[in-house]
Structure formats: C-alpha cells, structure tokens
VOGU-3710 file (C-alpha; in Angstrom, 3 decimals, decimal comma):
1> xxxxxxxxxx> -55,445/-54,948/169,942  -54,912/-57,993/172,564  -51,292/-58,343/171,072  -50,220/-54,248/170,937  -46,914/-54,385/172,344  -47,698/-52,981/175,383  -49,870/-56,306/176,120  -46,820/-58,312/174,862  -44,697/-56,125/177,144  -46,322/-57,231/179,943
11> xxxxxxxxxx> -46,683/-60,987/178,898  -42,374/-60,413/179,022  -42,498/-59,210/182,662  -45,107/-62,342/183,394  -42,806/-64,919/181,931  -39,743/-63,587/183,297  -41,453/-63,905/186,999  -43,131/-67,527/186,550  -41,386/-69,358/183,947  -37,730/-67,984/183,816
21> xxxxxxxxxx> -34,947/-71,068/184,112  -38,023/-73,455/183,348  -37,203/-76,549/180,756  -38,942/-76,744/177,248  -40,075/-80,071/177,255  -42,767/-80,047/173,876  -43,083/-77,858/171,140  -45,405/-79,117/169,116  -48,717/-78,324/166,388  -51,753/-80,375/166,323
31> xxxxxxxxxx> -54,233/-77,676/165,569  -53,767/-75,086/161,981  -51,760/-72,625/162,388  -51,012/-72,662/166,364  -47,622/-73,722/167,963  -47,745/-75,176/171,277  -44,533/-74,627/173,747  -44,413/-77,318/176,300  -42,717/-76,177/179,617  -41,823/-78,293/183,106
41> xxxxxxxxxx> -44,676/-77,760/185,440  -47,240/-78,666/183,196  -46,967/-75,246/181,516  -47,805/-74,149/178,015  -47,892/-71,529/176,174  -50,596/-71,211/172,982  -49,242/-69,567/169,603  -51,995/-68,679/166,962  -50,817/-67,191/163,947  -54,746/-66,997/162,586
51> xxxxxxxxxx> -56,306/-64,827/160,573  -58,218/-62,460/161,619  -56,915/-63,642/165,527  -53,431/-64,006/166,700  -53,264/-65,306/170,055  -50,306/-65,821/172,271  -51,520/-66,962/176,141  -49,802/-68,610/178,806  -52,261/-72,167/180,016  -51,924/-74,381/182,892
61> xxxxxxxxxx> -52,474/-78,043/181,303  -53,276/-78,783/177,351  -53,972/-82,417/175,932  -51,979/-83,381/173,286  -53,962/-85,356/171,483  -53,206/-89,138/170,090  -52,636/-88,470/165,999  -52,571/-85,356/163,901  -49,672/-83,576/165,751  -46,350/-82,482/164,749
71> xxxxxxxxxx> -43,043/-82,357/166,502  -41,346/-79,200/165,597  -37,921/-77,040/166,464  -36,496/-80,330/168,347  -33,743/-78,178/168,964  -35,708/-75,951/171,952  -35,891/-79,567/174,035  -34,160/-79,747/177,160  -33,191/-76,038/176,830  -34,045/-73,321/179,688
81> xxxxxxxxxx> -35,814/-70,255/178,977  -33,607/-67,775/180,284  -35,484/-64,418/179,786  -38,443/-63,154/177,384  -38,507/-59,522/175,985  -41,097/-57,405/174,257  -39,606/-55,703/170,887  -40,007/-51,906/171,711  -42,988/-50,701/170,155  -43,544/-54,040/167,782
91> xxxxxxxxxx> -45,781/-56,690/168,302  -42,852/-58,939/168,900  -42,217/-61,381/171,733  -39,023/-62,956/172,315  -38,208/-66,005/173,732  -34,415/-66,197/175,242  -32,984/-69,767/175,787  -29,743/-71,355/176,733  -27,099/-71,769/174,471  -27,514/-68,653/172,377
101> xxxxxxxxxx> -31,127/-70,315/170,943  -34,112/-67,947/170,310  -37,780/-68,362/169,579  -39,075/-65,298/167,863  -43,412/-64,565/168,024  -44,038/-62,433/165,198  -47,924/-61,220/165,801  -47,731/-59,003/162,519  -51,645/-60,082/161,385  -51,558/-62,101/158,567
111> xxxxxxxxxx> -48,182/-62,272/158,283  -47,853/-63,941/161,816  -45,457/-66,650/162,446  -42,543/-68,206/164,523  -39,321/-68,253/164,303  -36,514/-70,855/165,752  -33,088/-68,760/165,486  -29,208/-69,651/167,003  -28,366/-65,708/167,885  -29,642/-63,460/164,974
121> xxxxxxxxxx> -29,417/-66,293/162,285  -33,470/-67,695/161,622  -32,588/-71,864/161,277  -36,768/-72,814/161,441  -40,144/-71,673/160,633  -43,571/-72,276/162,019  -44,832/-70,955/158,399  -42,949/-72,157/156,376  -44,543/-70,130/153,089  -43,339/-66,790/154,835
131> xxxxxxxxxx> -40,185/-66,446/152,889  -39,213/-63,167/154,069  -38,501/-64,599/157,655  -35,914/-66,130/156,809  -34,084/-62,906/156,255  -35,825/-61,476/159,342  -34,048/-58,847/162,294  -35,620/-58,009/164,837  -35,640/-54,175/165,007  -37,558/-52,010/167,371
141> xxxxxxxxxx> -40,436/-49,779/166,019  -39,686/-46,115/166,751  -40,793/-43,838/169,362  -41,198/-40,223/169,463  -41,778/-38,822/172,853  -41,430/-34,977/172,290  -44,468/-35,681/169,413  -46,608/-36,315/172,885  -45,983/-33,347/173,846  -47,744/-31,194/170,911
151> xxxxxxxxxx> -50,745/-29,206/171,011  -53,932/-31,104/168,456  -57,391/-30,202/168,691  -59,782/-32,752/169,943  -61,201/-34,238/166,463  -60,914/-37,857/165,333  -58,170/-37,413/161,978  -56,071/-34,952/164,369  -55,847/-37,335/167,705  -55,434/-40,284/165,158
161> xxxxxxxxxx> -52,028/-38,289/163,061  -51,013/-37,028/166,684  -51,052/-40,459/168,145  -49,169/-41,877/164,606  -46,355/-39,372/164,919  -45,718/-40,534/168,504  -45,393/-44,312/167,199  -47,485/-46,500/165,266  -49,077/-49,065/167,201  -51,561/-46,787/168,234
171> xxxxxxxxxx> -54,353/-47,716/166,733  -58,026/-46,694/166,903  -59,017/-47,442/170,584  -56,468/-44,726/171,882  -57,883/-42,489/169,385  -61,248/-43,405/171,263  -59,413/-43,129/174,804  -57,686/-40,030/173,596  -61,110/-37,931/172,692  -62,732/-39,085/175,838
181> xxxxxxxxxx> -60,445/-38,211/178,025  -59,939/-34,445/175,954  -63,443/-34,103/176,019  -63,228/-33,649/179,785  -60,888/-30,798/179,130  -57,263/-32,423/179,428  -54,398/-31,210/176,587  -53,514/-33,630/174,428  -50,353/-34,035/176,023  -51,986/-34,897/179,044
191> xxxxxxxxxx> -54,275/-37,222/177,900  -51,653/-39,302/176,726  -49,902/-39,473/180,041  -53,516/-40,683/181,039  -53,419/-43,323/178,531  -50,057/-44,476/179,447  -50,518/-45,252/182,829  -54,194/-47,023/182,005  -52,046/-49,209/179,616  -49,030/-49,959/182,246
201> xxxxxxxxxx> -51,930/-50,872/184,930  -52,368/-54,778/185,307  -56,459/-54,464/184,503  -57,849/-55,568/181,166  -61,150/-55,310/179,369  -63,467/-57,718/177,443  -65,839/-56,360/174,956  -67,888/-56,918/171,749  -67,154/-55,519/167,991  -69,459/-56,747/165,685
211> xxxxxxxxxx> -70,216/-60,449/166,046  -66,665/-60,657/167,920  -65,129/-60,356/171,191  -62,149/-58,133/171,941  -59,505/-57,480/174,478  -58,123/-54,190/175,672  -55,573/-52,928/178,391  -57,603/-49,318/178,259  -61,117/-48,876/180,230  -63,844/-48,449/177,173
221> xxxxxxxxxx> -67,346/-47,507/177,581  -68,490/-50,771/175,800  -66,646/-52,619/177,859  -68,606/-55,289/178,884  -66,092/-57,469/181,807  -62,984/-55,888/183,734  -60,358/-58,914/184,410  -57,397/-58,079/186,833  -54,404/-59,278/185,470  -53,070/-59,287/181,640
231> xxxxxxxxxx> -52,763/-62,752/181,738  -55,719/-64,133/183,245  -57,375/-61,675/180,559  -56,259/-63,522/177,870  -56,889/-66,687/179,156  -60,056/-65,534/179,803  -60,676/-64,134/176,117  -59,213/-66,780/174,089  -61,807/-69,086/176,166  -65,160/-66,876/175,182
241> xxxxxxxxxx> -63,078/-66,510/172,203  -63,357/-69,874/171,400  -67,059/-70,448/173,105  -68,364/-68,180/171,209  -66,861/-69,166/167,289  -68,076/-72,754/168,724  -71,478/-71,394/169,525  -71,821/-69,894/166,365  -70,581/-72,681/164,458  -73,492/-74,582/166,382
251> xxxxxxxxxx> -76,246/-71,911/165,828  -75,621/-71,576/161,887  -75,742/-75,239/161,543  -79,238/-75,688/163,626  -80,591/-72,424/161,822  -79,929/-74,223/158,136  -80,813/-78,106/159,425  -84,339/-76,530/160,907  -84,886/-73,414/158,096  -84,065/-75,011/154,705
261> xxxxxxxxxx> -85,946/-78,123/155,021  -88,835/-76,064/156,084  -88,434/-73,937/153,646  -88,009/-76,286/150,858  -90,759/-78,610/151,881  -93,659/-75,343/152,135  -92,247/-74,734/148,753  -93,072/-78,343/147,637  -96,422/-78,722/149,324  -97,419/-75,484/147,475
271> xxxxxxxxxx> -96,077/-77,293/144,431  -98,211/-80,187/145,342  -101,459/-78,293/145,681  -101,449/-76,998/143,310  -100,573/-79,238/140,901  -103,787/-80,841/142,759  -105,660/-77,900/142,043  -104,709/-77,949/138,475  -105,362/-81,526/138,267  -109,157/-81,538/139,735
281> xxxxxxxxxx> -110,299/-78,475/137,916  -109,341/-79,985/134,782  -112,020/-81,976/132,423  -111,590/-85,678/133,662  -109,918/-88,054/130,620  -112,653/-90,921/131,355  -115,490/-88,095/130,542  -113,762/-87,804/127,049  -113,103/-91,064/126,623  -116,589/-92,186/127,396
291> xxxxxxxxxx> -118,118/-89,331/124,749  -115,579/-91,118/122,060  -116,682/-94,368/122,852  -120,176/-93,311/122,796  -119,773/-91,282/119,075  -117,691/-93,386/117,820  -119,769/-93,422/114,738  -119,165/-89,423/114,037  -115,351/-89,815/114,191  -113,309/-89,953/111,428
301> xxxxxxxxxx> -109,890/-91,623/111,140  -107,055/-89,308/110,894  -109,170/-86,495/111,866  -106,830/-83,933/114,736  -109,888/-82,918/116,779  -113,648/-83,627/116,630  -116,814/-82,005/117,763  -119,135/-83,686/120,081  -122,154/-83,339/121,863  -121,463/-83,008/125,479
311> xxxxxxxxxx> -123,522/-85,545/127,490  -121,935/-84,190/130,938  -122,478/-80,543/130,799  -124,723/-78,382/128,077  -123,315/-77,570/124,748  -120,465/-79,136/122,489  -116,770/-80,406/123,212  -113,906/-80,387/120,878  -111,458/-83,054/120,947  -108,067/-83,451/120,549
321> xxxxxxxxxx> -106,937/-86,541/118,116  -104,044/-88,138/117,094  -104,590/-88,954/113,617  -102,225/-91,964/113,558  -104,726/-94,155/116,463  -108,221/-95,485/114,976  -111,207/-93,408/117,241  -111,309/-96,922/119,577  -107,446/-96,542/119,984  -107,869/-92,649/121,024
331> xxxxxxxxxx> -110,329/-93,451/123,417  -108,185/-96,064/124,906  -105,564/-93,273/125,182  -107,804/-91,085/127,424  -108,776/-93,993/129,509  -104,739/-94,298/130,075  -104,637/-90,466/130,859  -107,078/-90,948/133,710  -105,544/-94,129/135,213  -102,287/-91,742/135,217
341> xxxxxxxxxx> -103,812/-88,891/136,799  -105,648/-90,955/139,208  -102,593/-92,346/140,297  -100,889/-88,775/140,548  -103,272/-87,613/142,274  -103,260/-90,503/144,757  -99,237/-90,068/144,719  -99,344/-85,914/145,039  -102,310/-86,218/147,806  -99,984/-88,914/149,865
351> xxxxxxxxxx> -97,031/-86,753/149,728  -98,796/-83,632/150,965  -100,048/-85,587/153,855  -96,563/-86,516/154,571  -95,046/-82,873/153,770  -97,980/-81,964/156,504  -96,935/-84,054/158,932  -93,215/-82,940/158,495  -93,670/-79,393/158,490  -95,880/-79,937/161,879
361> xxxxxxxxxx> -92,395/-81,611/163,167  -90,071/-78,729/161,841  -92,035/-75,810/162,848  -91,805/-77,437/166,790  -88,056/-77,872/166,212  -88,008/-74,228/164,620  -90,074/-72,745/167,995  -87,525/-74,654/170,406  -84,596/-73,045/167,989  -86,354/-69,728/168,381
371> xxxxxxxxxx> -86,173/-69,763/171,796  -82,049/-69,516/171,846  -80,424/-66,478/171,847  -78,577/-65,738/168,760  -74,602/-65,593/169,030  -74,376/-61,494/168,924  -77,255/-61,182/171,828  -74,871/-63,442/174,125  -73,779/-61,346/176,926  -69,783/-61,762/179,036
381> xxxxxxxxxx> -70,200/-62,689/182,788  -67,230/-63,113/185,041  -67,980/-66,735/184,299  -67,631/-66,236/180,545  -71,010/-66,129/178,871  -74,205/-65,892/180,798  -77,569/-67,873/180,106  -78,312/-71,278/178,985  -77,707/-70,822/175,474  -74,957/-73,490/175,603
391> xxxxxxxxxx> -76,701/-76,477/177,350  -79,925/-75,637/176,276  -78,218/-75,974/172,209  -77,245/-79,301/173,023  -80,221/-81,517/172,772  -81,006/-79,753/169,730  -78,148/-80,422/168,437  -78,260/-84,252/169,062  -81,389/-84,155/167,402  -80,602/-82,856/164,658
401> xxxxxxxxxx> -77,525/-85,254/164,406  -79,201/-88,313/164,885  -81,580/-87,505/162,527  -79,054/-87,240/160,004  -77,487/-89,983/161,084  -81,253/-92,335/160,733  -81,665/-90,352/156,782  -77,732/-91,501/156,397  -78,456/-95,253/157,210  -82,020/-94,797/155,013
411> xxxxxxxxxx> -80,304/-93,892/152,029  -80,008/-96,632/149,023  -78,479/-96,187/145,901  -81,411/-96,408/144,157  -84,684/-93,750/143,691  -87,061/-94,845/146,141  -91,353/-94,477/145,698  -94,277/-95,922/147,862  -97,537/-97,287/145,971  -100,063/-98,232/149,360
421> xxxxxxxxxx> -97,177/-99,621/151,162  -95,671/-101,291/148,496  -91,818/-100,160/148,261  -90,752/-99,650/144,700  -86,968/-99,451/143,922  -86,010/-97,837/140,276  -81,898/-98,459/139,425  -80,148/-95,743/138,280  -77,864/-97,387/135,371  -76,856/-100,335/134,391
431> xxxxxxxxxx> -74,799/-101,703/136,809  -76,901/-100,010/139,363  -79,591/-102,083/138,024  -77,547/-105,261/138,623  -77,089/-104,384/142,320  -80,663/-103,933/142,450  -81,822/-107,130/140,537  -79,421/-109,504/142,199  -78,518/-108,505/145,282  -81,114/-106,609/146,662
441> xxxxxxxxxx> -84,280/-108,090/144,900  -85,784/-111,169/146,804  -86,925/-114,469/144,328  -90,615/-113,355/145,535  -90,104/-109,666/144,519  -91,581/-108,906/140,829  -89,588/-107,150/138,056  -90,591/-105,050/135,682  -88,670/-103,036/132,720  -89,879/-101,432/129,561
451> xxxxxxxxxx> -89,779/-103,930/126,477  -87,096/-103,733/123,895  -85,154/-100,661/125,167  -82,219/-99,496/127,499  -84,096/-98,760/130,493  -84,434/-98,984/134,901  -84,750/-101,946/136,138  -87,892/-101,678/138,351  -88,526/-103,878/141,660  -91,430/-104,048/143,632
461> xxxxxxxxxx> -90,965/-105,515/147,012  -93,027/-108,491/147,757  -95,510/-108,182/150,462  -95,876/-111,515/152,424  -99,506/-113,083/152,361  -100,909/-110,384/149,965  -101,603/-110,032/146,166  -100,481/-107,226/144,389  -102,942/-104,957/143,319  -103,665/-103,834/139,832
471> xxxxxxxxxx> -103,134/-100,288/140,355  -99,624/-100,454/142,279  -98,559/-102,766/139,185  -99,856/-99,902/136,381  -98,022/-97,525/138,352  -94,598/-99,124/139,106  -94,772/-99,759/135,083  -95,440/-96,537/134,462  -92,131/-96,113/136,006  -90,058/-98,562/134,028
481> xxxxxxxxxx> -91,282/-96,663/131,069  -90,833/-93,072/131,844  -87,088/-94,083/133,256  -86,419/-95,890/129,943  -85,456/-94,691/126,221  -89,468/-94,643/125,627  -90,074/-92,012/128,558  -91,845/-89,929/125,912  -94,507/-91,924/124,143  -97,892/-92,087/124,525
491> xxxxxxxxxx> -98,305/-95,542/125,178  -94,916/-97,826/126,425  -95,531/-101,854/126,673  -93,805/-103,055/129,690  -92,664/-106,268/130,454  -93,244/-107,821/133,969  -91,922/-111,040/135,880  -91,326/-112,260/139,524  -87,709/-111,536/140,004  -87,003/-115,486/139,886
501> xxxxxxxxxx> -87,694/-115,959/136,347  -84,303/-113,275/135,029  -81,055/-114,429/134,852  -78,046/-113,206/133,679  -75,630/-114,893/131,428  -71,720/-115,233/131,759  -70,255/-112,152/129,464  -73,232/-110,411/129,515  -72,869/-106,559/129,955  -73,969/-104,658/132,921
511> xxxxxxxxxx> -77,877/-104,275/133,104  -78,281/-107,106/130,031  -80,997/-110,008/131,684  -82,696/-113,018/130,460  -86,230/-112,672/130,802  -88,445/-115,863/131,609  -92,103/-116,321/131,459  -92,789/-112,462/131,177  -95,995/-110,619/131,066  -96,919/-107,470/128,631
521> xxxxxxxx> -98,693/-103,887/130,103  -99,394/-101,246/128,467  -98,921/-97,907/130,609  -98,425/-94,373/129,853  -95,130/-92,916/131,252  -95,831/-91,517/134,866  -94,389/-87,847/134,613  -94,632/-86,856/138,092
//
C-alpha cells in the first residue's frame, strides 16, 4: 500500500518542488537489494526492492559506509534531474535526467527493480536476474472513470469488483474505506469521490497488520499515528519500519539465549535425578560382593547365577555370574561396579548442584526478559515507538553477548570433565590427541590411555603442592577406557604415566607414543 501510485504520484510532485535541476552525485548499493541515489545537498533517495517491503523515500544525510558497497549506473553522475513522473495508475516512478537518460523504479512486489535507460532503450539493471526488464515499456495502467459512476450494493466481493473495474490498484483498504464510508449512507459513486480526495490530501497514516507496520494515504480506524505530509510519512515508516524488524530480531534472539538453555538444562537435571534416584534405590554392588566373598565356598565355577543367604535383609538373593571369572574374580567385578557408581553418583550429584545454580541464574535473566514488551504489544508515538523496550533490551543484550563471548574463549578442542577440582582433558582423535599430549599437557601433568588399543589420550592436570587422589585417578581411567576400542568390557587395564615419561618418535603416525615407566589399573569403563 505505501507505494500505490497515488503515494508515488505525490513523491513526483515532491521531487519536482525540492530536487528538480539538482546533480546526481552517488548511486550506489551497500545494503541487499536497495539502491541509493546520491544528490547535491546532501540528498538521497532510498530504493528497496525487498520482499515482502519495497521502499522508495527521500532522506536528508546517509553514511556510506567504508567496504561492501558498489558503484553502479556511472552514467547518472554529473547529470541533473530534470523532472520525476508517476506512471498513471502503476506503481512506477520515473526519474527524468539530462541528456535523454532515465532511471525507471519499478515497485511491482517481488518483481521490484531499477532500471538505467537512454530514452525508451533499458542499458542497466539494479537486478540483474529480472530478464524481462530488459525488454521493459513503460505503459500506463488503465482507468475507467464512468465504472465510478455505477450503482453496487454495499458488500465486501461487490465494492472489491466495483473498485477493480475502475482500475486495479485498488486494493483491499479502499474496499475497507469504501464500506465505511457506504455504511453511512453515501452511493457508491460518492464514496469514491470521498476516497479520492482523502488520497489527494497531503496526510498519511501509520498502523499495525499482524506483527507489521503499514502506511496509508486513507484515514483507517486502526490507525494508530496521523503524519502530515507523504514524505515525512515515509520517512517516518521506513524508520519504525526498521526499529521494529531490529527489535524483533533482538527479542527472538534473547527469548532463545534465555529459554533453550533453561529448558534444556531442567530437562538434564531431571535426567540427573533421576538417574540418582535409580542409582540409590538400587541393591549396592559392595553388598553383593561382600555376600560372594563371604560364600565363596557355595559357588561354583561357571555357574550364571547363585543363591545366597542374605546377611543384609531377611530371606535369599540370587546372583548374577559370569561363568568365564572364578567366584573371587566375580566378586572383584562387583567391587568395580560400586567404585563406578560411587563415582557417578559423586559426578551426577556435582552436576545437579551446578545445573541448580544455573537455572537460579537463568530464571533471573528469564524474569528481567519477561518484563519487556513483546514486538506486536509495541505501540507508534509521534516519536516512533513508545516505552523503554529499546534501552531497557540493551543490557540484556550485552549480557547475553558477553556471555557468549566468555563460553567462546572457554571452549577447547577437547571434551572437558572435573574430578574434585582436578581438570581432566579426553582428545578426540588422533591428532587431537597429539595437540593435547604435546602442546597442551605440562611435564607434571599425568597421562593415562587404555593398554594395547586405539584409544583417547587422557590428561589430568597437575595440581601444584598436592597428590592425586586414588579416586580422581580410577575415574579419569575409567575414561581412557570407555573412549577407547575396549569401551565395552567389563574390566579394561589402563596404563598411566606423568606426561614426561611419552615421547613420540620421528615417522610415527598421529596419536602413536612411546610410553616410559608406565603403571597398570584396572577400571571398569565409566558410562556416564
């Protein structure tokens, strides 16, 4: 609607008044899709040829930036405009310059463009994959007074076919003009001479469709700001325009950094919990192993499962077996399973504090969010948009920013796990695994890997002045053997060194090390 021809028709009789005999001195593109016409007098004028918005508004001042921008139709330099005309009833605005030279504004939707041509022959395009312009003429849409003049009942279809017969760029806000203005009794004849002289008056009107702003030359009951003058209406639109596709832009982008991190980690924390749950409600594997150790005399090699008396609660227990281990050897895989679960537990019960702690932080961030309106409750003001929606976005939006900027610089190339402040690093393949051995590992740090298979290289950082416990050692082995070709035995031996006693020979493939003065563990791979 902002580019009807009327609204182009009176953009002509602007131009013709303020920049008529006026020098092009740019005409350049440093945005998609939008020309920029440089005139003397620091005067522009902005060409869109978007989809769904086509835009074409006169603007004092516009900063061309420093890279990214394109010198086009070189031939329009130094030339004078010497009159502008509106096609009759087209959405066509033409540019008239010295020497015979043209520049023709095509606001046809998505088939918008601009086009350089020397009297009726097109020698440039703005849009270049609009091959039909090339063979473009520039032929006034028709009009049919006398169809004004015929007698239609005040319904929708009727108005709408009416208002088509008279000419076509009468779209659906005259139909809405039209049926108010019958509705107070007026012919249709006469309603249209109402219409005209709303649309030759220089008022405009600024109001909302959907999640969008609109302009119009007619007075609408939605209308939410009245702007005198056509062209300080469209200046004024394209700017809320433009505030508002920014200020949604803004608002989607808190709404998913604040929601779907919140989201994901109360989904996780209920994953923790109840794998917790799970975990504590389940017989513990030192109960089991204890009762084997303690019967070892009623168990059978290769037996699957064997009945017990149960020394913990009343009754029997029926154990499972692996037939291949001696009764000594099964027990000694139960004692495993509760150093493993121990640990998970430890590891699952840290992370949910953590996930706590988080989720404390989010659902402040997700209050403060709350508390801006959202883009479609934003309401027009003669200053553009009222409220302070748009400064009060902005330290939100730093936040956020800055916080992916601090998770940016945090992020190694390696998977990442904490043991009681100890940092473990696990490489990812095998010249990860070399980045992490050589040049990230310290002499002091120790290395671990599982023994005689392709596997992670496993590094846990050295902690000045303190001895690394047994149970931070279990569990980064744990790791070297469930991120190794053995991730799904029972039982994986892992070897262990400080990071001072591997080496790597010339030729050697990528992840291949010498290992000196190494150190044997048994573990069970940590699935967690």
């Amino acid at each position: 609607m902002q580019f009807h021809y009327h609204t182009l028709h009176h953009l002509a009789h602007w131009m013709n008044q303020h920049l008529q005999g006026v020098e092009v001195e740019a005409a350049f593109s440093q945005n998609r899709n939008e020309l920029i016409i440089g005139f003397a007098g620091d005067q522009f004028l902005r060409i869109g040829c978007h989809t769904p918005l086509t835009y074409l508004v006169p603007v004092e001042g516009y900063s061309r930036a420093r890279k990214n921008v394109v010198d086009l139709f070189p031939e329009l330099l130094g030339q004078r405009l010497s009159h502008t005309e509106a096609l009759p009833f087209d959405r066509v605005l033409i540019l008239h310059f010295d020497n015979g030279w043209n520049l023709v504004a095509k606001m046809h939707s998505i088939s918008s463009n601009v086009l350089l041509r020397r009297g009726e022959e097109v020698v440039a395009l703005f849009n270049h994959q609009l091959d039909l312009d090339w063979e473009y003429k520039a032929l006034p849409g028709e009009f049919h007074a006398e169809a004004a003049r015929q007698e239609v009942p005040a319904e929708p279809e009727a108005v709408k076919k009416a208002l088509r017969s008279v000419a076509v760029v009468y779209d659906k806000l005259f139909v809405s003009r039209c049926l108010a203005l019958m509705s107070g009794g007026r012919s249709f004849e006469k309603a249209f001479a109402v219409l005209q002289q709303e649309i030759e008056a220089d008022d405009c009107y600024l109001y909302r469709e959907g999640n969008r702003v609109r302009f119009s030359l007619i007075p609408l009951p939605e209308a939410e700001m009245k702007v005198n003058g056509v062209v300080n209406g469209l200046q004024t639109f394209l700017r809320v325009h433009f505030q508002l596709e920014a200020y949604r832009h803004q608002y989607k982008q808190l709404d998913e950094a604040i929601r779907k991190p919140l989201d994901k980690k109360e989904k996780l924390l209920a994953s923790y919990q109840e794998s917790i749950s799970q975990m504590e409600t389940l017989r513990n594997p030192e109960e089991i192993g204890h009762l084997l150790m303690a019967y070892l005399h009623l168990v059978e090699p290769g037996q699957e499962a064997v009945t017990l008396p149960d020394l913990y609660l009343e009754g029997d227990i029926t154990i499972s077996l692996d037939p291949k281990l001696s009764p000594q050897e099964n027990a000694t895989k139960y004692y495993h399973k509760h150093k493993n679960r121990k640990f998970k537990l430890m590891h699952l019960k840290e992370q949910v504090e953590e996930l706590e702690t988080d989720l404390l932080e989010g659902m402040a961030d997700l209050e403060a969010f709350a508390k801006l309106p959202a883009p479609e409750d934003l309401r027009l003001c003669p200053q553009g948009w009222e409220g302070d929606a748009f400064q009060a976005i902005k330290p939100l939006l730093k936040k956020h920013r800055q916080e992916e900027q601090e998770a940016a610089g945090r992020q190694l190339p390696f998977r990442v796990f904490q043991r009681d402040g100890y940092e473990i690093l696990v490489g990812k393949n095998a010249r990860n695994n070399d980045e992490l051995s050589f040049h990230v590992a310290s002499k002091q740090d120790l290395w671990l890997h599982a023994k005689d298979v392709t596997g992670s290289h496993v590094i846990v950082r050295h902690r000045a002045g303190r001895d690394l416990p047994g149970h931070v050692l279990e569990y980064a082995a744990s790791l070297a053997a469930y991120f190794s070709k053995r991730k799904s035995d029972t039982l994986v031996p892992v070897i262990y060194t400080p990071r001072k006693y591997i080496r790597k020979r010339k030729g050697d493939p990528p992840g291949l090390v010498v290992v000196e003065r190494e150190q044997v563990i048994m573990v069970e791979p940590l699935r967690s």
